[in-house]
C-alpha positions as CSV (number, residue, x, y, z in Angstrom):
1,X,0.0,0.0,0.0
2,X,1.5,3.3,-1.2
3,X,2.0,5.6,1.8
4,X,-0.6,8.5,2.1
5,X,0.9,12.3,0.8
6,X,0.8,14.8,3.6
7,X,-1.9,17.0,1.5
8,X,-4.2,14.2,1.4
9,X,-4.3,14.0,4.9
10,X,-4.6,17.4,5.4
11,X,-7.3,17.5,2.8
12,X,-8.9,14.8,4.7
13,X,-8.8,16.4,8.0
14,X,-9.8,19.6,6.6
15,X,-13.2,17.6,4.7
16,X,-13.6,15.5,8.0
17,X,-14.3,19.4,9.8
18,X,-16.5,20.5,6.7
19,X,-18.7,17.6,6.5
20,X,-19.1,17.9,10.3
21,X,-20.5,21.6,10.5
22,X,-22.9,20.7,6.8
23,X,-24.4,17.9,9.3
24,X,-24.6,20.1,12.2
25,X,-25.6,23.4,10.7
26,X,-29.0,22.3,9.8
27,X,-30.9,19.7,11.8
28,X,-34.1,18.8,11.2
29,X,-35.4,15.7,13.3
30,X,-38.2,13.0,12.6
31,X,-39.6,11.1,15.3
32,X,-40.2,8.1,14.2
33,X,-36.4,7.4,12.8
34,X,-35.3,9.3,15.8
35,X,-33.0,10.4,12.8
36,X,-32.4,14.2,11.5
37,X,-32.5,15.8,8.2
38,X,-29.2,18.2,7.5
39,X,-27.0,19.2,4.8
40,X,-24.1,16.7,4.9
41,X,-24.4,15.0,1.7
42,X,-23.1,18.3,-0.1
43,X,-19.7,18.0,2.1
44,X,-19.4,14.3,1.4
45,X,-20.2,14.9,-2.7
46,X,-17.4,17.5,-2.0
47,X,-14.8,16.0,-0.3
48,X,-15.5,12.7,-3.4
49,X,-15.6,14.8,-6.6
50,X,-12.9,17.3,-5.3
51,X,-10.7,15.4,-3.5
52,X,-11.3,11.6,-4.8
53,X,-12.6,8.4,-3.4
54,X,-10.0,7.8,-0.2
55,X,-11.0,11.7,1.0
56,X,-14.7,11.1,0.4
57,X,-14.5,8.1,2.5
58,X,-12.5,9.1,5.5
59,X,-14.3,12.5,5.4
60,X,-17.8,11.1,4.3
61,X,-17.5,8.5,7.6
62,X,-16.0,10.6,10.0
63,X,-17.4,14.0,9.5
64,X,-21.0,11.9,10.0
65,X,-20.2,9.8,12.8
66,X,-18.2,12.6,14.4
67,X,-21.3,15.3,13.8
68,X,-24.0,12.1,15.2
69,X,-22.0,11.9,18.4
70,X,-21.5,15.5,19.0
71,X,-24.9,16.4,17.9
72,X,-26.5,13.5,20.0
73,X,-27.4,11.2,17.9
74,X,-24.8,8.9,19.3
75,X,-27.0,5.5,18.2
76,X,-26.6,6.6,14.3
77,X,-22.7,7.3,14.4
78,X,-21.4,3.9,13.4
79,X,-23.9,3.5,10.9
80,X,-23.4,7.0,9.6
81,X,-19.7,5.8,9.5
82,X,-19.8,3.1,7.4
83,X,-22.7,4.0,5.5
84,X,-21.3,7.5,4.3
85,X,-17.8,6.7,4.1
86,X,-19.0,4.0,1.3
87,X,-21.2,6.7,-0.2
88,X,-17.9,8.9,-0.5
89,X,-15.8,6.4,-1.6
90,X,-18.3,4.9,-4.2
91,X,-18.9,8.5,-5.5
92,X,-15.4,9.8,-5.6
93,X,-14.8,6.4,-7.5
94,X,-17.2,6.7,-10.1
95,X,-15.8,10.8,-10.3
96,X,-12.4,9.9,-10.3
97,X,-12.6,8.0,-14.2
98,X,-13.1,11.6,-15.6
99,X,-13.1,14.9,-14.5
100,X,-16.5,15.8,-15.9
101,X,-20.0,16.9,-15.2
102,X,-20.9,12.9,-16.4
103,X,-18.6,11.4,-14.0
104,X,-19.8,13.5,-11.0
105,X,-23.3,13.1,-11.8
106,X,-23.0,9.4,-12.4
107,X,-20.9,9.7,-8.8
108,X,-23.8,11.0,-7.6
109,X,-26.5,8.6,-8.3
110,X,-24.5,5.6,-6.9
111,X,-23.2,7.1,-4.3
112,X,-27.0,8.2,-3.4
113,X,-28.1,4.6,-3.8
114,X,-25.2,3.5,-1.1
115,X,-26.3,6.4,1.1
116,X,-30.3,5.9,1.0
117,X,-30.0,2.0,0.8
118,X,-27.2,1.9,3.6
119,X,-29.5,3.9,6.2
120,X,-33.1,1.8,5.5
121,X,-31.2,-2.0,5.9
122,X,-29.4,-0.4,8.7
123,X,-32.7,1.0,10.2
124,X,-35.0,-1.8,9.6
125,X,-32.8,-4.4,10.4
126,X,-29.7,-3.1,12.8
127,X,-31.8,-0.9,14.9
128,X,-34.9,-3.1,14.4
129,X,-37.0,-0.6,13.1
130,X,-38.8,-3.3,10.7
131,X,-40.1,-2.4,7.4
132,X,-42.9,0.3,7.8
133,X,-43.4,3.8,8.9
134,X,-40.0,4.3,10.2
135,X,-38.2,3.4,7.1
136,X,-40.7,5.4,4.5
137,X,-39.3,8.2,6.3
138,X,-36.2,7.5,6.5
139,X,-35.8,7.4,2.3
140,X,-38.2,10.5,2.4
141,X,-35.6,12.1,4.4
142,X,-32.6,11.1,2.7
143,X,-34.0,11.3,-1.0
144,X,-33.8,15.4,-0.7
145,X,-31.2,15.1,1.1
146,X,-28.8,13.5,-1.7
147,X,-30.8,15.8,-4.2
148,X,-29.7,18.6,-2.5
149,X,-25.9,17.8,-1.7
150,X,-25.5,17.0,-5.5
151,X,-27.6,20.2,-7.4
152,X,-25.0,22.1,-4.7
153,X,-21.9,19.9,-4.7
154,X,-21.7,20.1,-8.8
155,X,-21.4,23.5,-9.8
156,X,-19.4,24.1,-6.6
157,X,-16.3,21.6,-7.6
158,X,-16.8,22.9,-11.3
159,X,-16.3,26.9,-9.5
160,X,-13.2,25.7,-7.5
161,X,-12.0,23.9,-10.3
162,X,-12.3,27.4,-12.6
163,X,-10.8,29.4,-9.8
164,X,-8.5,27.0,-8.9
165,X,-7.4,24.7,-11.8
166,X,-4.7,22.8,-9.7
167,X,-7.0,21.1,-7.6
168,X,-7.9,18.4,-9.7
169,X,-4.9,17.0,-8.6
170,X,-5.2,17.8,-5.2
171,X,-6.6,14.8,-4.1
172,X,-4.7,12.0,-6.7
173,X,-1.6,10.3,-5.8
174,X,1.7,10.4,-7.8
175,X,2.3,7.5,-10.1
């Protein structure tokens, strides 16, 4: 295993924070989930298209987990860990093949799938919720959610990309 550059774990630190305050700045809870709406989905998006898939995962699983514990939600940080640390990663993979709008989109909509389909198996059958009520809102509340973190995460890595054309690289190792 090739030995981790000293920007990427900056950059991952630095995404870790980011995708923390996204989840904490907005919370919106719903009872029956005992779960919260919030905006983390556009620092996890950010962190994989900017940054690639090893950012998107360590920041993606971290910022959440880190933002459920501190925000007292302790019961969803492990499942926000895994959950949206495979979103980033399976995002930031699918973005990494090309730098394009394509890419990220396509990025998107798996990484969506990972994220929506990660929390209802982990609600219905981790936390016991059962198939029902609790689950339908669950995907109600994470379908906007990933809707939202990509119409925002897009144009913003195309902006830092055009004000910034050296991070493309930022988040790639050397061959």
């Amino acid at each position: 295993m090739e030995e981790l550059e000293i920007r990427q774990i900056v950059l991952a630190g630095v995404m870790i924070a980011l995708v923390a305050v996204f989840t904490l700045a907005v919370r919106i809870p719903f009872p029956l989930t005992q779960g919260y709406f919030n905006f983390s989905d556009v620092g996890v998006y950010l962190a994989a298209f900017a940054f690639g898939p090893w950012v998107g995962l360590i920041a993606g699983g971290v910022g959440t987990a880190l933002a459920d514990t501190v925000g007292g939600y302790l019961i969803y940080a492990p499942i926000s860990l895994v959950t949206r640390g495979l979103q980033g990663l399976v995002a930031g993979a699918a973005a990494r093949r090309d730098p394009g709008v394509a890419s990220m989109v396509l990025g998107w909509v798996l990484g969506s799938v990972v994220m929506v389909t990660g929390y209802f198996v982990s609600q219905a059958f981790i936390l016991r919720m059962g198939i029902g009520p609790a689950t339908a809102e669950a995907v109600a509340i994470n379908l906007p959610q990933v809707v939202i973190g990509g119409i925002v995460a897009v144009p913003l890595v195309l902006a830092l990309r055009r004000g910034y054309p050296p991070i493309v690289h930022w988040g790639r190792r050397r061959a």
